[in-house]
C-alpha positions as CSV (number, residue, x, y, z in Angstrom):
1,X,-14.7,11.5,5.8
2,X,-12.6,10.8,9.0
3,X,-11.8,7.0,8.1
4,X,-10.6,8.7,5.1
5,X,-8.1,11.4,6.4
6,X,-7.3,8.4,9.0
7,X,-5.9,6.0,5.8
8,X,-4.5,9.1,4.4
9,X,-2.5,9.3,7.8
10,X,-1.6,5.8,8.1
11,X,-0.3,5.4,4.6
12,X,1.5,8.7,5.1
13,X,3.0,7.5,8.9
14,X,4.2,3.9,6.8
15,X,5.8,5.9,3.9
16,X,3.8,3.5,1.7
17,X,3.8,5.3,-2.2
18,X,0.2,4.7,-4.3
19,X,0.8,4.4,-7.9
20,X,-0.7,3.7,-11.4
21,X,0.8,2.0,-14.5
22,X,0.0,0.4,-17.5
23,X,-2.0,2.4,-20.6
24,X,0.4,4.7,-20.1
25,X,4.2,4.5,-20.3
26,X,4.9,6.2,-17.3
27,X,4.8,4.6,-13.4
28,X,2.9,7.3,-12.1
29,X,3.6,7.5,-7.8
30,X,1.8,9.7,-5.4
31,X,3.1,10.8,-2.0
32,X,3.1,13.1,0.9
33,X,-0.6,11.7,1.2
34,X,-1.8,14.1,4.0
35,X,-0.8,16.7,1.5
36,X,-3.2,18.6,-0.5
37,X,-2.9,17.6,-3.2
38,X,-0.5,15.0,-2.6
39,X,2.9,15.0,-4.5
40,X,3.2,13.3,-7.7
41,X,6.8,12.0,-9.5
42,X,6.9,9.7,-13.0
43,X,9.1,7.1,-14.1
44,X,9.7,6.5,-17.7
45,X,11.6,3.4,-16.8
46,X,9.0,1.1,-15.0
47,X,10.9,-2.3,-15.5
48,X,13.7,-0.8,-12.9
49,X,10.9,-0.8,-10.3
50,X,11.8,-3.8,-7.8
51,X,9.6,-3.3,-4.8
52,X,7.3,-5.5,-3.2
53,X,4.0,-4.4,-4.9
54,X,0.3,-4.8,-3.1
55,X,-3.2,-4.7,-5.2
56,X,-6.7,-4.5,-3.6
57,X,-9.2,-6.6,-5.3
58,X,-12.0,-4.4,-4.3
59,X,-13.4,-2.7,-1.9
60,X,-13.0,0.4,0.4
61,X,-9.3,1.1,0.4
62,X,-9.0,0.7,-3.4
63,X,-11.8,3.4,-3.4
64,X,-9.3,5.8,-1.5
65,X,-6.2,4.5,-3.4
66,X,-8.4,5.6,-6.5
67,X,-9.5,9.4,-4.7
68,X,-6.1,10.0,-3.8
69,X,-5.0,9.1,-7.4
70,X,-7.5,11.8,-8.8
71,X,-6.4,14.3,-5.6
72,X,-3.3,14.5,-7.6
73,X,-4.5,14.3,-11.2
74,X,-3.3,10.6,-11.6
75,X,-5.5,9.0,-14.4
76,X,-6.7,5.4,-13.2
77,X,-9.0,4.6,-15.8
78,X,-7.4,1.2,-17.1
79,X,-4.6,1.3,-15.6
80,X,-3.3,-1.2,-12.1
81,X,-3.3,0.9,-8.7
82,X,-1.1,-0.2,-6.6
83,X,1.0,0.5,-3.6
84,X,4.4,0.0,-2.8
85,X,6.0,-0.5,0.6
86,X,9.8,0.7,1.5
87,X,11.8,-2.2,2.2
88,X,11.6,-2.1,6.3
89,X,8.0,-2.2,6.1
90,X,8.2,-5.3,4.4
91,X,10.8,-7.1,6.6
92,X,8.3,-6.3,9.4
93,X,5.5,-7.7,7.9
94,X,7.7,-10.8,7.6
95,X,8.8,-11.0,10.7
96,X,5.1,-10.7,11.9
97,X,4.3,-13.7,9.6
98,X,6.8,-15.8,11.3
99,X,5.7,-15.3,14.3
100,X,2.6,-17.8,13.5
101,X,5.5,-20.4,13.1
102,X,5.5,-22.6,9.8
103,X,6.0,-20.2,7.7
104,X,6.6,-22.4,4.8
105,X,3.1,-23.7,5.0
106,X,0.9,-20.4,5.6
107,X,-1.1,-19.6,2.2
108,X,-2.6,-16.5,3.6
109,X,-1.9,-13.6,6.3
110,X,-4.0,-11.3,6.9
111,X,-2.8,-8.0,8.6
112,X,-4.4,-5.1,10.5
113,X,-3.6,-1.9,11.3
114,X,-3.9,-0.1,14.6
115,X,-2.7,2.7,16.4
116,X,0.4,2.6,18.8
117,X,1.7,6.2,20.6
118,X,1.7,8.9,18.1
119,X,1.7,6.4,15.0
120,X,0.4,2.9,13.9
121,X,1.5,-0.7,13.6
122,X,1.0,-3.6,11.5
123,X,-0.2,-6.6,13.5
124,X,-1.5,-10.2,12.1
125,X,-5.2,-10.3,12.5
126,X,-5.5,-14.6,11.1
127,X,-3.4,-16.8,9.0
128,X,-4.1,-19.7,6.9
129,X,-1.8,-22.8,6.8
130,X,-1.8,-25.9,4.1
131,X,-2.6,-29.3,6.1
């Protein structure tokens, strides 16, 4: 589907890496993600992995984490799929979060996606704060 090819670009645009561990005792990552198939490496060491990692719970965009794992031939069954950020991506994200002020009291931020020029950004669509 579009919206489909569209996360595919916007993961690829972020550098953002899918991956899949546990069961296994291998990290397995996937990238170049507007490849076809994407492009797969494996690390045999996945304690030296130190990057901010993000889950889904459910839902659409673990659906396409999932596809683009089997894409590449990455088992899932049983195993965490995850993605990991590069580092900038993250201090962005941060710095977006402090924008809402109090950072030491928000719980939850919730970010969005959009597209800017030729690529995307990350903005904060809400943001929930202890009393």
């Amino acid at each position: 589907s579009s919206d489909f090819a569209e996360y595919r670009r916007q993961l690829e645009f972020f550098e953002i890496e899918l991956a899949a561990f546990g069961g296994s005792p291998t990290i397995d990552y996937v990238y170049d993600l507007t490849s076809d198939p994407p492009s797969v490496r494996r690390s045999r060491e996945p304690g030296r992995e130190t990057r901010q990692r993000f889950t889904w719970r459910g839902g659409p965009l673990l659906e396409y984490d999932r596809e683009l794992l089997r894409i590449a031939q990455v088992p899932t069954e049983g195993r965490v799929v995850c993605q990991f950020y590069p580092p900038r991506m993250i201090d962005e994200l941060q710095r977006l979060e402090a924008l809402g002020g109090e950072t030491e009291r928000c719980l939850k931020t919730v970010f969005g996606v959009r597209k800017r020029g030729e690529g995307y950004e990350f903005y904060v669509i809400s943001q929930v704060f202890r009393p």
